[in-house]
C-alpha positions in Angstrom: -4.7 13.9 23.5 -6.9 11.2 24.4 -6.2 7.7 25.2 -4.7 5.9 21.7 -6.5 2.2 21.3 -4.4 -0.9 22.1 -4.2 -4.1 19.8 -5.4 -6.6 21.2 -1.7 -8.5 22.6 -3.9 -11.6 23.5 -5.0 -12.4 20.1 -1.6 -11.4 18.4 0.5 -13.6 21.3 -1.1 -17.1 20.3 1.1 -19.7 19.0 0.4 -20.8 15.2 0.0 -17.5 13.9 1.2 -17.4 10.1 2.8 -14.2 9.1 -0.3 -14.3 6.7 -2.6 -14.1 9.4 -0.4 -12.0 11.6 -0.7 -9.4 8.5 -3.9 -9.3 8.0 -4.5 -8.7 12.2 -2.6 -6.0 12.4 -3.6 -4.4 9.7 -7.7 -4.7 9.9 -6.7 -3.7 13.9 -4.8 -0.7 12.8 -7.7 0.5 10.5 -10.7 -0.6 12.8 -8.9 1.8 15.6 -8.3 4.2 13.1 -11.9 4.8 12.0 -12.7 5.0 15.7 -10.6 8.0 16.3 -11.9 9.6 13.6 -15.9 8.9 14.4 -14.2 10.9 17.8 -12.7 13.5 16.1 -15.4 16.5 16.1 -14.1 19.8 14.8 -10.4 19.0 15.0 -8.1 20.3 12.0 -7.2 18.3 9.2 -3.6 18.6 10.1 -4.5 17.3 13.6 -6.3 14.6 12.7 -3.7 13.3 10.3 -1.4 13.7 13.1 -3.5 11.6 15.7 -4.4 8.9 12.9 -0.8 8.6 12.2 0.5 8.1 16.0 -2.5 5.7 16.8 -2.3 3.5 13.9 1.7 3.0 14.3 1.4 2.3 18.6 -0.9 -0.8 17.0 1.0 -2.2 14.8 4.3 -1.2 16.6 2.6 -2.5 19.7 1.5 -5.9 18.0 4.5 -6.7 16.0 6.9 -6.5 19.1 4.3 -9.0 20.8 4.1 -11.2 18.2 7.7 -11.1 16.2 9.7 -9.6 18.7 13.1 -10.7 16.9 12.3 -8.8 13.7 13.3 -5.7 12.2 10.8 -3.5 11.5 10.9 0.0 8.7 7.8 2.0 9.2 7.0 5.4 7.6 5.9 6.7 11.1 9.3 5.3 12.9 13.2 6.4 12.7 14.7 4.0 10.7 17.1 1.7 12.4 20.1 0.6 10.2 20.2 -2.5 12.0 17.1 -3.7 9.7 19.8 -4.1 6.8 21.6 -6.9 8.6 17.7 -8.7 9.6 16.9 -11.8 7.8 13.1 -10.7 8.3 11.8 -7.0 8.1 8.4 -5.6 8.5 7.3 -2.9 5.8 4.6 -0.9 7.1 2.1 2.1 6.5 0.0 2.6 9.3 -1.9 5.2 7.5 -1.7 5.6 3.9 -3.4 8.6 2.9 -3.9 10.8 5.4 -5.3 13.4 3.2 -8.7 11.2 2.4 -8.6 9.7 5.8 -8.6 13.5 7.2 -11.3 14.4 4.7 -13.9 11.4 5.7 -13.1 9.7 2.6 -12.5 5.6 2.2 -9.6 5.9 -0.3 -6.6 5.4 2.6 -5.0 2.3 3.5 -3.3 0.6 6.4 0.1 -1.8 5.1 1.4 -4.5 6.9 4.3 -6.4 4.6 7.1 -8.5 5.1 10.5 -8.8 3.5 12.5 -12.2 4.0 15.4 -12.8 2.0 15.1 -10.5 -0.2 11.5 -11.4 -1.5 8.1 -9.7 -0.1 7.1 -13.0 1.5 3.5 -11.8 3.1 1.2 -8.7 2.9 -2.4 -7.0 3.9 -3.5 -4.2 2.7 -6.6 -3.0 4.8 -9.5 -0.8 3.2 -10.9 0.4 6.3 -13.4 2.5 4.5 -14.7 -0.3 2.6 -14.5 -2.8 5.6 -12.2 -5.4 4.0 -8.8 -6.6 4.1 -6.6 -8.2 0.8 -4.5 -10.1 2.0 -1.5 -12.4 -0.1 -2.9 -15.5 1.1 -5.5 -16.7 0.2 -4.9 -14.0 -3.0 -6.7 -12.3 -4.4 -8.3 -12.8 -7.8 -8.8 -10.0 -10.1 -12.4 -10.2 -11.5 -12.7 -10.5 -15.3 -13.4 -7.6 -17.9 -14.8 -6.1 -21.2 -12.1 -6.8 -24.1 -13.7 -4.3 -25.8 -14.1 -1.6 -22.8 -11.5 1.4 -22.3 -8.9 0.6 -20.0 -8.7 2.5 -16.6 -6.0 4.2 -14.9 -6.0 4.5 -11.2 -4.5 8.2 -10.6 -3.8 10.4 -7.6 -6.9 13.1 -7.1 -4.8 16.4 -6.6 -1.4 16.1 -8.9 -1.8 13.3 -11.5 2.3 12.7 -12.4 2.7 13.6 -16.0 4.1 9.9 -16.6 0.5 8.9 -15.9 -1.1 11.6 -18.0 1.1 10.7 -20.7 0.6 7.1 -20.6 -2.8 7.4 -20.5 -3.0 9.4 -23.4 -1.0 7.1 -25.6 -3.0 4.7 -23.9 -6.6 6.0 -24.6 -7.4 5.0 -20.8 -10.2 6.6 -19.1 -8.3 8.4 -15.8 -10.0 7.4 -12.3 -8.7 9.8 -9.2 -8.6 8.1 -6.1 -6.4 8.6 -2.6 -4.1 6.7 -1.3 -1.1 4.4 -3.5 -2.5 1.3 -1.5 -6.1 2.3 -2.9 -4.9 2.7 -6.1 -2.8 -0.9 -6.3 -5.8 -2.7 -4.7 -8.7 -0.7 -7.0 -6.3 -3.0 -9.8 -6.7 -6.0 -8.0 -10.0 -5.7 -6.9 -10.9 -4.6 -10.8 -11.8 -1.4 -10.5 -8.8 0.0 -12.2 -6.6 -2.0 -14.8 -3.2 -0.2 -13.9 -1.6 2.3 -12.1 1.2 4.3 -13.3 3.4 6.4 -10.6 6.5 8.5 -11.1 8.4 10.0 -8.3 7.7 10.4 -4.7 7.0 7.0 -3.4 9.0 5.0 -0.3 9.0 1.5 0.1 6.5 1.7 2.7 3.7 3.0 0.3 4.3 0.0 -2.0 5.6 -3.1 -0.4 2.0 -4.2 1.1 0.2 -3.5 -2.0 2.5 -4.8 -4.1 3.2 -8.5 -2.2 -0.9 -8.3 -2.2 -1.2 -7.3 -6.5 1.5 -9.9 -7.4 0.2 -12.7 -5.3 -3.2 -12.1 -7.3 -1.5 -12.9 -10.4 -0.9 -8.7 -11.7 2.2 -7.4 -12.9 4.2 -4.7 -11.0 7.6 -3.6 -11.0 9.6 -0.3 -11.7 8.3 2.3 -14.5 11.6 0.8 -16.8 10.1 -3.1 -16.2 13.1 -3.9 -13.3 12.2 -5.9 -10.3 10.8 -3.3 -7.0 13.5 -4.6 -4.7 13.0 -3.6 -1.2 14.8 -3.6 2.5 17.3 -1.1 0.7 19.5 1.5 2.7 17.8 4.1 1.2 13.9 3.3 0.9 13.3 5.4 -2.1 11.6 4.0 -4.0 10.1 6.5 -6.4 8.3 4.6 -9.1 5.7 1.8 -9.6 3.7 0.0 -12.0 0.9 -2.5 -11.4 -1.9 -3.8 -14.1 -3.1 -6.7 -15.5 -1.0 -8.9 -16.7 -2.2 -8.9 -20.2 -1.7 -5.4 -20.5 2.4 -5.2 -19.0 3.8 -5.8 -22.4 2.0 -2.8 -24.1 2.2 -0.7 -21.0 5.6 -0.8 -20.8 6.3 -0.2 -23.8 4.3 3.3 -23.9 6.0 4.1 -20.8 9.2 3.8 -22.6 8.1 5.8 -25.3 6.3 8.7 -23.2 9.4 8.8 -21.0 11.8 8.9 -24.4 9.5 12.2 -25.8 9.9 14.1 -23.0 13.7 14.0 -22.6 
């Protein structure tokens, strides 16, 4: 395998670096590194070049957050998880490569998440769009561009397998559906106003929310669990199965459907 980039320590080492701003590093680092790897990648195998994309975002940010917060925890998809985190008043939540499958494919629906968790509130976030060449970050947030009253709503949903909560919802809904990749593309297609919500059910961790959702709520959006509870995070398990983000005009009725869809399947 061929030498992985480095972050640059320099950079990430000055003093007066806001977690803010030590998000939004990271993360545009991560995905910056990423893309070269995969502009190196030739013929390689989709499975290998996940692989590789995987390791070399995770040595960045790994790399840079031990620089730059060396006394905090960190949970990482791409890392064993270290118990210890549960007892840290300060835990970093990250994704170093959030949809593999796009990013595999030469697509620009994948994602890098940098987050953190401080007593018990997602107190920072990035979410990088490498593809796109742009960074949202929780400060300065955000803000969700206006829309057409009168024009359908739109559903961010997964490209391959669509969960039937979504279908459903979007059916009682009368929402046009929009596939896209990764759950970080999907979140920030909402904030960004390309979507109005995204519904998910099942098969999420922390990691593929956390970012995403410190960056949609910091913009003013709605997003908790499917049944309207808070998305806590920093849990011992990091299950965290179900998600939903949209315009905050629209939580009242889209819970309310979600209730409904989930009560007529049962």
């Amino acid at each position: 395998m061929p030498p992985q980039p480095q972050p640059p320590i320099r950079d990430l080492d000055r003093e007066g670096l806001s977690d803010v701003d030590l998000a939004v590093e990271l993360a545009g680092t991560a995905g910056r590194a990423l893309l070269e790897l995969r502009s190196g990648v030739g013929d390689l195998p989709a499975d290998e070049v996940k692989k590789r994309g995987d390791a070399a975002a995770q040595q960045v940010l790994a790399a840079g957050l031990a620089v730059a917060r060396p006394g905090d925890a960190v949970l990482s998809e791409e890392a064993v998880d270290d118990a210890t985190r549960l007892d840290a008043s300060r835990v970093w939540i990250i994704d170093p490569l959030d949809g593999t499958r796009e990013y595999s494919e030469g697509r620009s629906d994948w994602a890098v998440h940098v987050a953190l968790w401080e007593a018990g509130s997602l107190v920072a976030g990035a979410v990088a769009l490498p593809g796109l060449g742009t960074v949202l970050a929780t400060d300065p947030a955000a803000v969700a561009p206006s829309r057409d009253a009168a024009a359908p709503w739109r559903m961010a949903v997964s490209r391959s397998r669509p969960p039937a909560i979504a279908t459903g919802v979007a059916q009682a809904l009368g929402a046009d559906l929009v596939a896209m990749g990764s759950a970080g593309f999907k979140v920030a297609a909402v904030v960004r106003g390309e979507a109005d919500l995204y519904v998910h059910g099942g098969g999420q961790y922390e990691w593929d929310s956390a970012a995403p959702v410190a960056v949609a709520v910091a913009a003013g959006l709605h997003a908790s669990r499917l049944d309207g509870s808070p998305l806590r995070y920093n849990q011992p398990d990091p299950y965290l199965p179900d998600l939903v983000v949209c315009r905050p005009e629209m939580a009242e009725r889209v819970l309310t459907e979600i209730e409904r869809v989930q009560r007529d399947v049962q």
